[in-house]
C-alpha positions, 0 to 999 in steps of 0.5 A: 695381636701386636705381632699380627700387626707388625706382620701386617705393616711389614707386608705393606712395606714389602708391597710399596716396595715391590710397586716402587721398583716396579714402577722404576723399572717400567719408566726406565724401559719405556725412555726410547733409544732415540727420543723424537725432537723438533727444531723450530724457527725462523729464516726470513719470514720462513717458519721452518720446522724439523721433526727427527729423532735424536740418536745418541753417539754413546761412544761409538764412531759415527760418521764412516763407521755407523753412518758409512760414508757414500751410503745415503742416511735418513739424517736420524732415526726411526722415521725420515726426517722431517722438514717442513716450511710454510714459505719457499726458500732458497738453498744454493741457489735452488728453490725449494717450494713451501711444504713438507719434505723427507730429509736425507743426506749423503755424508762424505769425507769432504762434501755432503748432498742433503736431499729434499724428497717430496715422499713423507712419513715412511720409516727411515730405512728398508728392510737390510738397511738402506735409506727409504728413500725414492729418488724420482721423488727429489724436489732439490739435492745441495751440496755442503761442507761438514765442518770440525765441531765441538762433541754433540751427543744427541744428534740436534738440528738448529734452525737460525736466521742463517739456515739449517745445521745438523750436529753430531759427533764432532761434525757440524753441517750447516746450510745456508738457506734465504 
């Protein structure tokens, strides 16, 4: 009898054991690659939210190596990113109407152009890999400088009274914004 229960209580152990490695193993591959993120805030009385995903730089050469230099990004991953704001502002000069824009970039060595596209929530790229991106469909493109950063793991956006600033890798690219 007392082996029986022995047995029994080993089984059971076995089967806890079983489900708590399973459940390790389907919560580990269920954490995205790229896990979305919002950057909120305020630039003057502009309420301004951006929706992306974060890659992670993991080692690799991002900016002229994963992100080529000359080629037009989706500025994260996955889907377009997202800007959105509920009062115009004003970017170099330019004006940018309340609402919901695409975001992309053109990532150059010295100057960048940051796209603000009036097509949303289509996936950031086309099949073979170019940016999704309809450029009849361009509200305002502004030019600015990347400055040298600290390293940024995971691709951040940070929304300040100042404006916008994307950092990634050792790159940051602020945008003045009123």
């Amino acid at each position: 009898m007392k082996s029986i229960m022995n047995a029994c209580i080993s089984r059971m152990f076995f089967i806890l054991f079983l489900l708590t490695i399973g459940g390790y193993s389907i919560s580990s591959a269920q954490a995205p690659a790229s896990p979305a993120k919002t950057a909120t805030g305020k630039i003057g009385s502009a309420l301004v939210t951006i929706q992306y995903s974060s890659p992670s730089v993991k080692g690799r050469t991002i900016w002229g190596d994963l992100v080529p230099y000359g080629k037009v990004w989706r500025a994260g991953a996955n889907a377009a990113t997202i800007f959105q704001t509920d009062k115009d502002l004003t970017i170099n000069g330019k004006t940018l109407p309340a609402g919901k824009y695409s975001l992309f970039v053109l990532p150059e060595k010295s100057t960048w152009t940051v796209i603000f596209n009036s097509e949303t929530g289509q996936w950031g790229i086309k099949k073979g890999g170019d940016a999704n991106l309809d450029r009849s469909n361009d509200v305002i493109t502004v030019s600015v400088k990347p400055e040298a950063h600290a390293l940024t793991e995971g691709l951040t956006y940070e929304v300040s009274n100042k404006g916008i600033a994307l950092l990634w890798e050792k790159v940051r690219v602020p945008l003045n914004i009123k």
